[in-house]
Steps between C-alpha positions, in 0.01 A plus 500: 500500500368822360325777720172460322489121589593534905220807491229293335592202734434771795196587381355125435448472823287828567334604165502190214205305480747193392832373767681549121480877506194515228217686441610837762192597751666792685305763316127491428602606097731113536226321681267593233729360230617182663138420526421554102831312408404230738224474324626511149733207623197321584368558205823350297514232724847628641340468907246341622188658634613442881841664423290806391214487814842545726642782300120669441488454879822697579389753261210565644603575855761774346149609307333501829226276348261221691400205332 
């Protein structure tokens, strides 16, 4: 397995949005963009809009936002 795969398996479990290592929360500049390209999956029809509400969700405690 190559270092970048065990590393992004580490950090599933503290700063993804998704168990599969997608869309990266651990920085407020990553939270922003996992919540526009969970969006824009939405949009396509590549998620569904409960998928996104979970990752907008995760975002937004990084963000430090309140419903």
């Amino acid at each position: 397995m190559a270092p970048n795969v065990a590393r992004r398996r580490a950090l599933a479990k503290k700063g993804e949005a998704n168990p599969d290592g997608s869309f990266p929360t651990d920085t407020r500049g990553r939270a922003v963009a996992a919540k526009g390209r969970a969006t824009q999956a939405v949009k396509s029809g590549r998620m569904s809009g409960a998928e996104a509400k979970k990752i907008d969700a995760r975002a937004n405690r990084k963000l430090g936002k309140k419903k």
